[in-house]
N, C-alpha and C positions, 0 to 999 in steps of 0.2 A: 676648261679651256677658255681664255679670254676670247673677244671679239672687239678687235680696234674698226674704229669707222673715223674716216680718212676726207671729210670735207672742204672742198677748194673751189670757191668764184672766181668769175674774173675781175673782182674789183680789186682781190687781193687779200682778203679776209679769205681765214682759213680755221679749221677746229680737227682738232684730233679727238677721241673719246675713245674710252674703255669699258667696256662692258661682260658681264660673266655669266647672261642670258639673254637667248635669241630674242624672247619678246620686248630687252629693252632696248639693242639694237636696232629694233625692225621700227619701233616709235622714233626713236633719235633720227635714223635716214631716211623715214619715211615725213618726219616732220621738216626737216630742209629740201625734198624733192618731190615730195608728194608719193602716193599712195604706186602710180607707176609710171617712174622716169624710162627713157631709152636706157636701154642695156645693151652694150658695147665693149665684147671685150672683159678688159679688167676696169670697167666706169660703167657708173649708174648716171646718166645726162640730165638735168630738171627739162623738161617739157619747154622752156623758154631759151635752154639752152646756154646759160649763164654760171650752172655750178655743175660740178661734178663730186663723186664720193665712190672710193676705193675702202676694200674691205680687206681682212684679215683673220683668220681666225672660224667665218664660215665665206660661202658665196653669195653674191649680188641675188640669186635666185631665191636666197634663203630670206635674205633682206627685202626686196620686192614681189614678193609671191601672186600670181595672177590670180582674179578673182574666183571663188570653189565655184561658180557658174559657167567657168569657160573650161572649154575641154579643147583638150590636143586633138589635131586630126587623127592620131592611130586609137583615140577611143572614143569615137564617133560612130555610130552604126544608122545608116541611112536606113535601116528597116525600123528602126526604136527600138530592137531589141539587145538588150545587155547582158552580158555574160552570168550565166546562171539563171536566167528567165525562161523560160519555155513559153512560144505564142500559143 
């Protein structure tokens, strides 16, 4: 399946791109918006607020992925201990 990624400032410059794997998507949106714009909806926002990028083919989540260090609240265990550990 392709992956179109849908780039638009507001100066007026704009880019379309196609791609046919996640990791070259995730370089392409990730190199006009950085590593993690606001995510809003169907838009990825740059940090300054000036461009935005719509996706197709996978989701913004797919494209922007939060760092392997950060965890959700629901897998967080304030004892430290993690499923399958015995204290």
């Amino acid at each position: 399946m392709m992956i179109k990624v849908m780039y638009r400032s507001c100066d007026g410059y704009y880019q379309d791109a196609m791609f046919d794997n996640i990791k070259e998507a995730q370089g392409h949106a990730q190199y006009w918006l950085g590593k993690h714009p606001d995510l809003s909806g169907m838009y990825a926002v740059s940090n300054d607020g000036i461009a935005t990028i719509q996706v197709e083919g996978t989701t913004l989540d797919n494209l922007f992925p939060p760092p392997e260090d950060e965890r959700s609240v629901d897998q967080f265990d304030p004892d430290g201990i993690h499923e399958g550990e015995t204290p």
